[in-house]
N, C-alpha and C positions, 0 to 999 in steps of 0.2 A: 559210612555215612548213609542216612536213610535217605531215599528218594524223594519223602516230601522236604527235608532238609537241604536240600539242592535243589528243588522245585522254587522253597521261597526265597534262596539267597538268588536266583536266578531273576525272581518278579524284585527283588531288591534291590538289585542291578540295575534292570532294566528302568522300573519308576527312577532311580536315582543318574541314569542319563537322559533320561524324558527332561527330568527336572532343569539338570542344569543344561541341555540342549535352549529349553523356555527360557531361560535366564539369559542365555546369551542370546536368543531372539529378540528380545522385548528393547533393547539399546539400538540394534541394526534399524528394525522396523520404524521405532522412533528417531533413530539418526535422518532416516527418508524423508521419513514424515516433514521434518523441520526444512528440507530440500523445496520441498514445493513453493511456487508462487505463491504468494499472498494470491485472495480472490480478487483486490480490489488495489491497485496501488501507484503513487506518482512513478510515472516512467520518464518524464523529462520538463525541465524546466529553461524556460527561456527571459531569464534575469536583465539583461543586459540588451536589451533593443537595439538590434543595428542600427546606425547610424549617429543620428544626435538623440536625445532626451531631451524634447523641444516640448512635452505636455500635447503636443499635436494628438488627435484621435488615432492617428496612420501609428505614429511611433507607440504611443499606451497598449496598442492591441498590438503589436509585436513581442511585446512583453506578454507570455502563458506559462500556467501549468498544463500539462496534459497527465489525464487519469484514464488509467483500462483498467476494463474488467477483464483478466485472466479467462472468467469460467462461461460455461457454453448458456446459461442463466443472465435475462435481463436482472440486473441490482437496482431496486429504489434507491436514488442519491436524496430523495425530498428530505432536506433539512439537515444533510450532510455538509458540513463548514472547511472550508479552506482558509487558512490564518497563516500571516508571518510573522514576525517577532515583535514589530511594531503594535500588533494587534488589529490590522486592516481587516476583516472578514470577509468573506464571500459565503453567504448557505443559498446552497442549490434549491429551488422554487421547483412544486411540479418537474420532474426529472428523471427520467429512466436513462440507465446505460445500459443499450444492446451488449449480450456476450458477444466476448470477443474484442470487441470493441472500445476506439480512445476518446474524448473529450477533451478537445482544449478551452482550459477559460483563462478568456484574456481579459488585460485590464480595464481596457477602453470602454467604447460603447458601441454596441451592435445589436444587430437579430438575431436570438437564439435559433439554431438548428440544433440537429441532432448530433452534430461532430463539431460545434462552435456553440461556447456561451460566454455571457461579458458579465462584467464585475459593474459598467456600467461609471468608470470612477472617472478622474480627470486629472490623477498626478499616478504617478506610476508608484508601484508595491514593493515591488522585490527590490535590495538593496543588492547596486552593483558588485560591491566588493566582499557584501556574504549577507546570507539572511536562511531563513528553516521557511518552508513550506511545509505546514502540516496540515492534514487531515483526518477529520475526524466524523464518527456516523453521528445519526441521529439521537443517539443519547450520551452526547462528548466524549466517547470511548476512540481512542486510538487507534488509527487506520495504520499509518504510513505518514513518513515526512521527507525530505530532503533536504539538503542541508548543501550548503556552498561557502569560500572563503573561511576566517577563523571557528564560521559555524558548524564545518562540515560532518565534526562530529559528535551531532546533538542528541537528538534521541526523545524518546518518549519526553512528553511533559504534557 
């Protein structure tokens, strides 16, 4: 065998473990990839207000979602909508979320802060026994939802 004949079965080799090395990288990398947090997404839901569901402002505002930012970036929420199945909405007015940082909106009526906002409503949202929290950005695109009781496994919509 001539030397350049072994030369190029040798670069033929090699490109062709290169190759499939890349092949079985590119599912690992994307398997990760799909690991990460969401940037933006509900971490807890509080459906079911201790105590009674008396309509009182005390018991409405014990009813929240809370929403974090994952990432070290404040996120514009302005015009970001939070919805339950019923159709009750909530869109965030003027709103930044610090990275890092949660939001709770409750149902009731109160002062916005920076870690509190209100829906501003007078019968409570979330249905005790199951209902979907969703949210969605500024151009109705799909955030994140949560899901509880027979709804728990809803999903986009």
């Amino acid at each position: 065998m001539s030397k350049s004949i072994t030369a190029r079965r040798l670069t033929a080799g090699a490109l062709a473990v290169g190759a499939l090395t890349a092949v079985l990288a590119v599912p690992a990398s994307a398997a990760d990839h799909q690991r990460q947090r969401p940037r933006v997404e509900i971490t807890g839901v509080q459906y079911d207000a201790p105590g009674r569901d008396n309509r009182s402002n005390r018991s409405l505002n014990k009813e929240w979602v809370e929403i974090t930012n994952n990432t070290r970036r404040a996120v514009n929420l302005n015009g970001w909508t939070l919805r339950g199945k019923d159709g009750a909405r909530y869109t965030f007015r003027h709103y930044r979320l610090d990275g890092r940082a949660t939001v709770r909106v409750h149902t009731g009526e109160g002062r916005d802060t920076r870690t509190d906002v209100f829906q501003d409503r007078r019968n409570h949202v979330w249905g005790n026994r199951s209902d979907t929290a969703t949210l969605r950005n500024d151009h109705g695109r799909f955030i994140d939802d949560k899901s509880w009781g027979h709804h728990r496994h809803g999903g986009r919509r």
